[in-house]
N, CA and C atoms as an extended XYZ file, in Angstrom:
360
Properties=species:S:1:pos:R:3:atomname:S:1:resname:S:1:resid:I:1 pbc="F F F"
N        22.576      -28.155      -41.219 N   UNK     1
C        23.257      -29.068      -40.310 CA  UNK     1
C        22.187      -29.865      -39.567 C   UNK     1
N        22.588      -30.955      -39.548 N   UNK     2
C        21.339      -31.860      -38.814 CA  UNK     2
C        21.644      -31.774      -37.180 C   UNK     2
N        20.072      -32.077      -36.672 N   UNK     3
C        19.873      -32.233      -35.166 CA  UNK     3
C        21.637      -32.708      -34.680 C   UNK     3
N        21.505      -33.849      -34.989 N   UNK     4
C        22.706      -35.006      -34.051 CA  UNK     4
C        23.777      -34.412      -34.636 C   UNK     4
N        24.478      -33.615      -35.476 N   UNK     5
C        25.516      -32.896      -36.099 CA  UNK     5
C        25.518      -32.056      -34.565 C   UNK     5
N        24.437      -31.050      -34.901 N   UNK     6
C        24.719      -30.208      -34.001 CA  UNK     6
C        24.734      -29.940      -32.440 C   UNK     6
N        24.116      -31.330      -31.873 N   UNK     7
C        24.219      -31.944      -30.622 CA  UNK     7
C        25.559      -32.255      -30.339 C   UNK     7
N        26.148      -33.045      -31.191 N   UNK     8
C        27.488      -33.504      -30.753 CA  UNK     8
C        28.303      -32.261      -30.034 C   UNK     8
N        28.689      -31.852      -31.260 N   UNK     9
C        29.781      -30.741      -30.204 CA  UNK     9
C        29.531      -30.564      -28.806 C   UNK     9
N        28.890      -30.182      -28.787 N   UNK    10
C        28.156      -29.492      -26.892 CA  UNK    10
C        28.646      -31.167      -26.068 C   UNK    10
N        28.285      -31.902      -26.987 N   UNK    11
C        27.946      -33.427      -26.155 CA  UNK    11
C        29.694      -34.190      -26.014 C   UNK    11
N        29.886      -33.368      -26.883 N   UNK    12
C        32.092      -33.630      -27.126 CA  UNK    12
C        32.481      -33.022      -26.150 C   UNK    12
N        32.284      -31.226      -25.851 N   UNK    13
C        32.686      -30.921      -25.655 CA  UNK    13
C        32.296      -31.431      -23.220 C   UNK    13
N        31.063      -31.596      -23.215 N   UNK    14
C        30.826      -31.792      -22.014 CA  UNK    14
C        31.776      -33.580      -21.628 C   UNK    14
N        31.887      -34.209      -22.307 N   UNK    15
C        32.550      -35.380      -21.975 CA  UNK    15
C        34.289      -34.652      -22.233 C   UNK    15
N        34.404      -34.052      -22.603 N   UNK    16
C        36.011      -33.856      -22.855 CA  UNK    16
C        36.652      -32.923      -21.367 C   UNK    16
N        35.691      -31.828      -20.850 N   UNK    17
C        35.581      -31.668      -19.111 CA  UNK    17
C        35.213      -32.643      -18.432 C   UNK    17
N        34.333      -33.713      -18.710 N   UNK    18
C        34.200      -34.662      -17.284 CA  UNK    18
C        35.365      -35.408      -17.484 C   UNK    18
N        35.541      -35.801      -18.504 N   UNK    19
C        36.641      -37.090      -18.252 CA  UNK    19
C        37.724      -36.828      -18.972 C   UNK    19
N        38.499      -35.361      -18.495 N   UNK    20
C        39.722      -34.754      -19.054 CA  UNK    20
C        40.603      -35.741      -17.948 C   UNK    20
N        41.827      -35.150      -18.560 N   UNK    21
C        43.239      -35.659      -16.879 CA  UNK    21
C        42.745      -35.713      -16.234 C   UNK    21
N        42.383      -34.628      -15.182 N   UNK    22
C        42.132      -34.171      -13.709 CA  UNK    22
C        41.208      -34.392      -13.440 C   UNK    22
N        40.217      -34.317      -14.314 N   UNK    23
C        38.573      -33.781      -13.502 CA  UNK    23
C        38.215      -35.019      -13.294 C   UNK    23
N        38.668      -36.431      -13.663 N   UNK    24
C        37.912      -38.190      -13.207 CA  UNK    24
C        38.265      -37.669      -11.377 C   UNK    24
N        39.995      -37.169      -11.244 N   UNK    25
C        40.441      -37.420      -10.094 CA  UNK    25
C        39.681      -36.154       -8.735 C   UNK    25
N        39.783      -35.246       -9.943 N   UNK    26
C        39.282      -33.991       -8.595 CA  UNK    26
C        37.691      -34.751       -8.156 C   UNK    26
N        36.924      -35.153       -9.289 N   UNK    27
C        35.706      -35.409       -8.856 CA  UNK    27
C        35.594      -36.592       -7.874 C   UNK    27
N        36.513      -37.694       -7.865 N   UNK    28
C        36.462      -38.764       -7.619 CA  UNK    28
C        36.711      -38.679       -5.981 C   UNK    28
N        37.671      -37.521       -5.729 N   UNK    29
C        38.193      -37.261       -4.299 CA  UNK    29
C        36.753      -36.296       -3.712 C   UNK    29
N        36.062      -35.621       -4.349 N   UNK    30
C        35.488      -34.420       -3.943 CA  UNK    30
C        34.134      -35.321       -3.550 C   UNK    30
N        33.902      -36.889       -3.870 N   UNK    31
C        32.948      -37.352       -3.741 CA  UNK    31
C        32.562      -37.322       -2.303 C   UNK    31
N        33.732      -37.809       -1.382 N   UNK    32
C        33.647      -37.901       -0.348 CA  UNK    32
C        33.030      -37.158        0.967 C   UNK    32
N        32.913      -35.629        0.032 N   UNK    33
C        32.080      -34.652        0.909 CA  UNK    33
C        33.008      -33.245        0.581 C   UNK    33
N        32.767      -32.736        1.915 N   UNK    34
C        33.394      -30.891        1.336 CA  UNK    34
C        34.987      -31.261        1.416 C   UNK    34
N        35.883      -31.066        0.380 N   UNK    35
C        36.988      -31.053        0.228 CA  UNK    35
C        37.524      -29.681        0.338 C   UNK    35
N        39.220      -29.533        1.001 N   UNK    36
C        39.412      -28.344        0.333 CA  UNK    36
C        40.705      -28.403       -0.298 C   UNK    36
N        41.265      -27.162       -0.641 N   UNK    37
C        41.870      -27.010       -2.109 CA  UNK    37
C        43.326      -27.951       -1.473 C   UNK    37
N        44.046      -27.848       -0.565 N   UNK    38
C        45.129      -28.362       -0.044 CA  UNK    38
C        44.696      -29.880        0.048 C   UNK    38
N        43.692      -30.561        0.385 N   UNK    39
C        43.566      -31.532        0.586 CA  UNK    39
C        43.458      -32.309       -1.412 C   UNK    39
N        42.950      -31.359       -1.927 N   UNK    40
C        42.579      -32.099       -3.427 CA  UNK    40
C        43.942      -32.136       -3.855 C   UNK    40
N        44.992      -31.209       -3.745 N   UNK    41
C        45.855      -30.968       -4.483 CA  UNK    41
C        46.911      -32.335       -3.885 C   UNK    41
N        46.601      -32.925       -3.320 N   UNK    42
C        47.455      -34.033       -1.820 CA  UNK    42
C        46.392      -35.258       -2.832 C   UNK    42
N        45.244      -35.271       -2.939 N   UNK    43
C        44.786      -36.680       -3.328 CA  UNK    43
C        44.900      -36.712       -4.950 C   UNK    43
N        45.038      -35.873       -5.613 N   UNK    44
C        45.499      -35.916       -7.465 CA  UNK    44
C        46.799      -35.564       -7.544 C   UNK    44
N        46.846      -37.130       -7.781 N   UNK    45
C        48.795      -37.185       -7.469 CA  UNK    45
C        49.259      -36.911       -9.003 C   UNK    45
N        50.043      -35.734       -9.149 N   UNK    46
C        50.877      -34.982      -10.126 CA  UNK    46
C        50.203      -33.835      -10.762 C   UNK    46
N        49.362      -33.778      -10.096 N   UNK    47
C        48.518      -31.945      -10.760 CA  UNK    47
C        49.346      -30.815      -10.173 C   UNK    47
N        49.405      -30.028      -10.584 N   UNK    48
C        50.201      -28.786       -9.869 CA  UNK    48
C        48.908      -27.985       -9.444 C   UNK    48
N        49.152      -26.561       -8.805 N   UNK    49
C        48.284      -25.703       -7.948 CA  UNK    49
C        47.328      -25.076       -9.104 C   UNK    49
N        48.282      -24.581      -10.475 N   UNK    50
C        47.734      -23.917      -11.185 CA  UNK    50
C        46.421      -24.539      -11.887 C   UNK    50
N        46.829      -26.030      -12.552 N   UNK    51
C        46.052      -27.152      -13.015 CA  UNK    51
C        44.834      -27.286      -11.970 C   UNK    51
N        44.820      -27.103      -11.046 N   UNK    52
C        44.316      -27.573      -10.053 CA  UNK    52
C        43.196      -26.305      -10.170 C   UNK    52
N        43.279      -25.299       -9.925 N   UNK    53
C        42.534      -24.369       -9.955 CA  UNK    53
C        41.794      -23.359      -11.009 C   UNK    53
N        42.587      -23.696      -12.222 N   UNK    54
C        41.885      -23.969      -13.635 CA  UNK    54
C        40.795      -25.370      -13.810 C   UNK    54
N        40.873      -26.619      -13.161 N   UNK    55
C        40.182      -27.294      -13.683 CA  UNK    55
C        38.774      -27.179      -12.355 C   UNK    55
N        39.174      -26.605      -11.093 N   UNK    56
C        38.190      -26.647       -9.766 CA  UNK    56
C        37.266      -25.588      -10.918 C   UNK    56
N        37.875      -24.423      -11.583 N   UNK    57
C        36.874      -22.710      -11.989 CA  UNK    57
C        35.979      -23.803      -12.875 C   UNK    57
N        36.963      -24.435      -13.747 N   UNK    58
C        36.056      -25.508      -15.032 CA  UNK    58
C        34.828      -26.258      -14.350 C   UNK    58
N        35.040      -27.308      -13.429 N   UNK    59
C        33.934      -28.193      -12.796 CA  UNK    59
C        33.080      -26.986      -12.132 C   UNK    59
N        33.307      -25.850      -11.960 N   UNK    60
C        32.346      -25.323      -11.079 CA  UNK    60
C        31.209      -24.710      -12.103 C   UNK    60
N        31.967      -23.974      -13.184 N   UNK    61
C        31.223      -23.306      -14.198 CA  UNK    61
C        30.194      -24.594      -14.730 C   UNK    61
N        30.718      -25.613      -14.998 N   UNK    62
C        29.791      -26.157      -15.670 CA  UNK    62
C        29.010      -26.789      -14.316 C   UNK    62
N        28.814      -26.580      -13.391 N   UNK    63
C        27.885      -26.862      -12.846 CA  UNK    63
C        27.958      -28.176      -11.667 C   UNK    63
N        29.172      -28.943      -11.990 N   UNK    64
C        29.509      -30.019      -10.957 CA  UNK    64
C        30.256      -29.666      -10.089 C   UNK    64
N        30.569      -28.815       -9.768 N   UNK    65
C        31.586      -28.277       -8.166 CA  UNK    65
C        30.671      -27.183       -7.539 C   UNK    65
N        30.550      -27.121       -6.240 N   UNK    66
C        29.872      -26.160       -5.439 CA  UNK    66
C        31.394      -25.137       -4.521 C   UNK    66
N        31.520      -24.245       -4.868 N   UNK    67
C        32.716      -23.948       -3.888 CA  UNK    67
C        32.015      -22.912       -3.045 C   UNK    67
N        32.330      -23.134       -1.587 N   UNK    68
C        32.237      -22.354       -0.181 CA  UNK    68
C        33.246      -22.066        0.265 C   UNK    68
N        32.734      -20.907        0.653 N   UNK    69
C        33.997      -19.534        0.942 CA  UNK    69
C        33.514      -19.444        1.894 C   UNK    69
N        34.218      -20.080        3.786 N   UNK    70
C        33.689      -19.753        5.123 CA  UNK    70
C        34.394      -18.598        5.887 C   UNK    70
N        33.640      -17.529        6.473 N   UNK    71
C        33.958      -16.314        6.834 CA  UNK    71
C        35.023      -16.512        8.027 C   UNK    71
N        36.200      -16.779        7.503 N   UNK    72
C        37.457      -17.287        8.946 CA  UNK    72
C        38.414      -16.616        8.141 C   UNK    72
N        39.661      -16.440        8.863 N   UNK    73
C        40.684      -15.911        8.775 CA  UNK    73
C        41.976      -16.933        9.275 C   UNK    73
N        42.541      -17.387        8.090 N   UNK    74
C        42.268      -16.850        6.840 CA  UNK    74
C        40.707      -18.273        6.204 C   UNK    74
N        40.795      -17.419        5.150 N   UNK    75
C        39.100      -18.083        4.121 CA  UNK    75
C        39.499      -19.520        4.630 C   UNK    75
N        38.684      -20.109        4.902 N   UNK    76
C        38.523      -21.586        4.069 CA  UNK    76
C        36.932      -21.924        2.982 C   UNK    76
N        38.204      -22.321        2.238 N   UNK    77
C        37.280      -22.758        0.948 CA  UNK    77
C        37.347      -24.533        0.681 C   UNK    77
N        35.900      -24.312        0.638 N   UNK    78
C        35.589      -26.383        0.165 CA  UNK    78
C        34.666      -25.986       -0.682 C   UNK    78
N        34.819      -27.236       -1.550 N   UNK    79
C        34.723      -28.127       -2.547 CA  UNK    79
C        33.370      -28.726       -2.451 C   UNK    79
N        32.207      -29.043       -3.157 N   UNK    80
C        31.773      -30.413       -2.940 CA  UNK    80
C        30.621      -30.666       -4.154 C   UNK    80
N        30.623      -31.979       -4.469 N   UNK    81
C        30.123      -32.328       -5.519 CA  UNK    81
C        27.980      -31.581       -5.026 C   UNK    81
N        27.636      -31.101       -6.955 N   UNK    82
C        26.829      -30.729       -6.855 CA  UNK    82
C        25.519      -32.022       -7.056 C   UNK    82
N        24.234      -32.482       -7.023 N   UNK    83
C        23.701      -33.616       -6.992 CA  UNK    83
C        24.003      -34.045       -8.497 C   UNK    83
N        24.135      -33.086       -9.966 N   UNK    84
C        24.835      -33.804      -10.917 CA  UNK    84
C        25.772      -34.274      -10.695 C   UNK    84
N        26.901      -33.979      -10.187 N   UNK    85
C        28.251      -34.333      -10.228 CA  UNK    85
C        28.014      -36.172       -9.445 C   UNK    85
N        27.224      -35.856       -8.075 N   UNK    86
C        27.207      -37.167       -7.608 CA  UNK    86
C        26.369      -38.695       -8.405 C   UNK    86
N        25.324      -37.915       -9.406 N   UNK    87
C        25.116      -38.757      -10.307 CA  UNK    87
C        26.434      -39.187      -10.991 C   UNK    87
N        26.977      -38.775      -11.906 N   UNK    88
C        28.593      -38.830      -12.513 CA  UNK    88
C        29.288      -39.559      -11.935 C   UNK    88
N        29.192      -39.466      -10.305 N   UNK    89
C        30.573      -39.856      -10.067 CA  UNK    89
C        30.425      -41.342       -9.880 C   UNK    89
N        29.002      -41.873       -9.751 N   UNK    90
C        28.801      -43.455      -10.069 CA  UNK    90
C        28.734      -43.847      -11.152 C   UNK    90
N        29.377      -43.229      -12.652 N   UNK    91
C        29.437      -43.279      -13.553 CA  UNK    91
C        31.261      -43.502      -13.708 C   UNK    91
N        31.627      -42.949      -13.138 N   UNK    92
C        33.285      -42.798      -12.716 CA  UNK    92
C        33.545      -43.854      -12.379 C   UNK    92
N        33.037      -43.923      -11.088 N   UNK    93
C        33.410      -45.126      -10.075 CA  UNK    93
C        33.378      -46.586      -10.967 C   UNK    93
N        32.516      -46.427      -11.738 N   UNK    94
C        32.060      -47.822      -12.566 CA  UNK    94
C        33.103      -48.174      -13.832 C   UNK    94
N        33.562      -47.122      -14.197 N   UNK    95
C        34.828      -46.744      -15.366 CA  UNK    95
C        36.374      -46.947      -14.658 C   UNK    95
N        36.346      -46.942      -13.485 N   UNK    96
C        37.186      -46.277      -12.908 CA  UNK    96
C        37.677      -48.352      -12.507 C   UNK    96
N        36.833      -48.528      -12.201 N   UNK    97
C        36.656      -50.232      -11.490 CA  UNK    97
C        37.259      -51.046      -12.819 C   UNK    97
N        36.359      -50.604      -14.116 N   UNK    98
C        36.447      -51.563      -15.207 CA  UNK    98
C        38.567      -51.189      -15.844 C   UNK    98
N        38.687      -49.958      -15.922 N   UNK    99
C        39.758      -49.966      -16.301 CA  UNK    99
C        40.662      -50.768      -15.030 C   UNK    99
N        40.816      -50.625      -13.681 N   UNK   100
C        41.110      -51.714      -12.623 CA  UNK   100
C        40.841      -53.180      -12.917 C   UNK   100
N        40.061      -53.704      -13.611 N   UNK   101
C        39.955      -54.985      -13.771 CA  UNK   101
C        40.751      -55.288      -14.775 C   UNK   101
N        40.620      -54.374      -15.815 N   UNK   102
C        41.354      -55.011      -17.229 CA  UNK   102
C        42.523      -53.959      -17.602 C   UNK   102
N        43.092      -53.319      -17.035 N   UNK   103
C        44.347      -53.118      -17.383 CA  UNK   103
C        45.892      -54.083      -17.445 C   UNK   103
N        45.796      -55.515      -16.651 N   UNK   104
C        46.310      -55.887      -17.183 CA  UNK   104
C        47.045      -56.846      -18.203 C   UNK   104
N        45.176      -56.970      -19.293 N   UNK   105
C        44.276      -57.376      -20.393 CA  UNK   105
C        44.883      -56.634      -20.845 C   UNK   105
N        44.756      -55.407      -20.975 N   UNK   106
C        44.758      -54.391      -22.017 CA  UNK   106
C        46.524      -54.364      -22.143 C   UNK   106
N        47.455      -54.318      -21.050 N   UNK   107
C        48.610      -54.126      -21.209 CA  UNK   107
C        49.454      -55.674      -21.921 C   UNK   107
N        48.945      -56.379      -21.862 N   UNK   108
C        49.325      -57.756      -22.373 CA  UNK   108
C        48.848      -57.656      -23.507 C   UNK   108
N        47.897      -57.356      -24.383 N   UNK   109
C        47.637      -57.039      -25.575 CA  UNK   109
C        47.922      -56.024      -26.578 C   UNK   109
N        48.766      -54.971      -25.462 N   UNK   110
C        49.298      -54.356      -26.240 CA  UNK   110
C        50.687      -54.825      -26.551 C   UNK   110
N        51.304      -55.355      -25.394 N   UNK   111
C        52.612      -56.386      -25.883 CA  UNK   111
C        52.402      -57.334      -26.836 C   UNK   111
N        51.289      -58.246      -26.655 N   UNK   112
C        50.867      -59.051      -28.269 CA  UNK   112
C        51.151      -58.556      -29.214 C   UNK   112
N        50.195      -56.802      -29.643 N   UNK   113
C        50.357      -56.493      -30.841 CA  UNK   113
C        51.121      -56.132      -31.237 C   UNK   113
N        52.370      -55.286      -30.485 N   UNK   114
C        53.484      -54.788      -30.888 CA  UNK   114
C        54.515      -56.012      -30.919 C   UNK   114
N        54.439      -56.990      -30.255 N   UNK   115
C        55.508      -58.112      -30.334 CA  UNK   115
C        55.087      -58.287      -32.285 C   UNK   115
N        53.622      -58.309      -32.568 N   UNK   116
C        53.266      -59.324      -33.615 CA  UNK   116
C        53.586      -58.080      -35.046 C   UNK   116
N        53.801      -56.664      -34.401 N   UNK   117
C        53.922      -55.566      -35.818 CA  UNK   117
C        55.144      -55.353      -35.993 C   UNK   117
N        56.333      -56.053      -34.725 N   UNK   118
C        57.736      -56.050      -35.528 CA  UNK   118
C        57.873      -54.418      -35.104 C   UNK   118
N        59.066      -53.768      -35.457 N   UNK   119
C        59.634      -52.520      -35.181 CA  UNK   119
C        59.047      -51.461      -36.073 C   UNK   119
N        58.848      -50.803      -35.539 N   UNK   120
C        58.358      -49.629      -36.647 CA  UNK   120
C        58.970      -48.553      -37.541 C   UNK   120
């Protein structure tokens, strides 16, 4: 198997966690500084609790979420991007802008093409 064969996967699989559903939005909110779990679940509009805390374990394992556990009663726990993640997230922000500019390019062209392929 060649080098770039066997790079990919790892390189699939790390873009398929950054820029799954959730994780553009959890990261995008978490930029702002220490988030916590009630507040993320309020700014990623239609994630549920469970989603939410499957994808926080995901960003953390791989290394872009920092989570703090402060000794109060009850816990509070925050969120906050690790210095990779804040590299990323001007990578986001820049993706995030371009689909804002041309979505509604992209949605007019998709009416073009389907006006022009007739019914399926």
């Amino acid at each position: 198997m060649s080098t770039q064969v066997s790079e990919a996967c790892p390189i699939s699989e790390v873009l398929d966690h950054v820029a799954g559903k959730w994780s553009i939005g959890i990261l995008v909110a978490a930029a702002h500084g220490p988030i916590r779990f009630t507040e993320l679940e309020r700014a990623v509009s239609g994630i549920s609790r469970r989603m939410l805390t499957l994808n926080l374990r995901k960003l953390e394992r791989d290394g872009l979420l920092v989570r703090t556990v402060h000794p109060t009663v009850p816990p509070k726990v925050e969120y906050s991007l690790t210095p990779m993640a804040r590299e990323l997230h001007s990578y986001l922000t820049g993706l995030v802008d371009w689909a804002d500019r041309y979505r509604g390019a992209i949605t007019r062209a998709r009416a073009a093409y389907d006006g022009a392929a007739g019914p399926v």
